[in-house]
N, C-alpha and C positions, 0 to 999 in steps of 0.2 A: 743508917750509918754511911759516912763519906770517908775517904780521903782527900785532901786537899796538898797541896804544893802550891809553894811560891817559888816565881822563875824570874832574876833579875837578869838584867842585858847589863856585863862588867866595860864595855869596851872593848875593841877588835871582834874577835869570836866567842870571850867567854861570858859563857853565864854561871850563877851562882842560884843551886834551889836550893831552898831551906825544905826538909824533910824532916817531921816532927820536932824541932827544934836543932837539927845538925843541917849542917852547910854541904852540899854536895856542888863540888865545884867540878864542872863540864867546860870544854874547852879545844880549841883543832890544832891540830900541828903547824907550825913556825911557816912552809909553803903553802899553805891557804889562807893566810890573816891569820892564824891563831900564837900564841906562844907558849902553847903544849903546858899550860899551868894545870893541866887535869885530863882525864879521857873524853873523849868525843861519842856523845849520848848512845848509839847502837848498844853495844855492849854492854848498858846498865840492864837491858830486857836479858842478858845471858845470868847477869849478877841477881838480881831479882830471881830470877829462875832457879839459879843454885844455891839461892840463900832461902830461899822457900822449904825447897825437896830440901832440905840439908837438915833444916831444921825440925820438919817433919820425922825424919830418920831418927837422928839425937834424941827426940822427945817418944818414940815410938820402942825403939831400944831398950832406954831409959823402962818402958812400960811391961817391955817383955823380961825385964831383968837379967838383960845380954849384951851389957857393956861391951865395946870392944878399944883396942889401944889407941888407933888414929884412925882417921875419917878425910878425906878429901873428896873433892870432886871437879872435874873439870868439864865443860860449858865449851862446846864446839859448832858454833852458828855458822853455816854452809850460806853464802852470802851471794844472791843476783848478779848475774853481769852484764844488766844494762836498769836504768832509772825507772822507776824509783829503787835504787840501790836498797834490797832491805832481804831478812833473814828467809832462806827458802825450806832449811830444815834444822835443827838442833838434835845434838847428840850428847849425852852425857856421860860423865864415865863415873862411876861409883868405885873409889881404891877404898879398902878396909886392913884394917891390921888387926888380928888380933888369936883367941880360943878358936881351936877347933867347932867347940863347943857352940858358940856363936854365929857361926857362917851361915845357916840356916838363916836365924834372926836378919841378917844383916839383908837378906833377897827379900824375904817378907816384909821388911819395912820399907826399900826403894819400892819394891811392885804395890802397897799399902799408900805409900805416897803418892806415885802416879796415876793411880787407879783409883783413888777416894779423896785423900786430902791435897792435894798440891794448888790451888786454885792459879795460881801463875802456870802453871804447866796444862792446867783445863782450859785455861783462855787461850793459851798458845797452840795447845791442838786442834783446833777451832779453826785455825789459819795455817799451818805447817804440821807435816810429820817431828814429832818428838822423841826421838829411841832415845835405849838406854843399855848402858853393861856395866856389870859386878863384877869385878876384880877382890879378892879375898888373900891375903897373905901371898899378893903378886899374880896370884893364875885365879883368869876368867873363871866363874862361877855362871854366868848368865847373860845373854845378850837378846835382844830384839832388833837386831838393826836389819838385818837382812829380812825377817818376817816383815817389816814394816815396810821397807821398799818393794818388796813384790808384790805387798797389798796395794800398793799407790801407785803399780804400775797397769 
């Protein structure tokens, strides 16, 4: 099995990929040729990443029958400073809302996901450190940020 993408050149900067049949339209900011009609490609590997694990959770939850109210997650890619400009480490932050009951569930499926199913997060750690932290009805439940940098130091 493959995936495939089509990547068209629209003019200036942007480009247009068709992705399963939806248009993802990529594009630079108005000072470098672009006219900001979309985001500038990096930050799809953070999007791909958080829609992976995310969805991993959701369906893993879903299995433990430990719903919880809301679910975010935010994608914080630590960025090179000098060329080739590209991701040095990603951090993610897992916010949950919900049962007491549940909060358990909710560690179990992020570390479930990162440790078995995530395959965007398996490829990424391959090339950079990946951490992560639980946040659970506002207060930390769980982090690996600092274990991870002391390992890569």
């Amino acid at each position: 099995m493959t995936h495939e993408i089509e990547t068209q050149w629209m003019g200036k900067m942007q480009f247009n990929a068709l992705v399963n049949g939806h248009t993802v339209i990529m594009d630079a900011p108005e000072k470098v040729g672009g006219e900001d009609n979309g985001p500038v490609p990096k930050p799809f590997v953070l999007t791909a990443l958080s829609g992976c694990t995310g969805m991993d959770v959701v369906s893993l939850l879903r299995k433990f029958g430990q719903p919880v109210d809301d679910f975010d997650i935010k994608a914080i890619g630590e960025i090179s400073k000098q060329a080739p400009i590209e991701y040095i480490a990603i951090h993610l932050i897992y916010n949950f809302k919900g049962s007491e009951a549940a909060k358990d569930a909710a560690i179990k499926a992020v570390t479930d996901s990162q440790e078995k199913y995530c395959g965007v997060s398996s490829m990424l750690k391959k090339a950079l450190p990946v951490t992560w932290e639980v946040n659970y009805n506002d207060l930390q439940i769980f982090t690996n940020k600092n274990e991870e940098l002391s390992e890569s130091l």
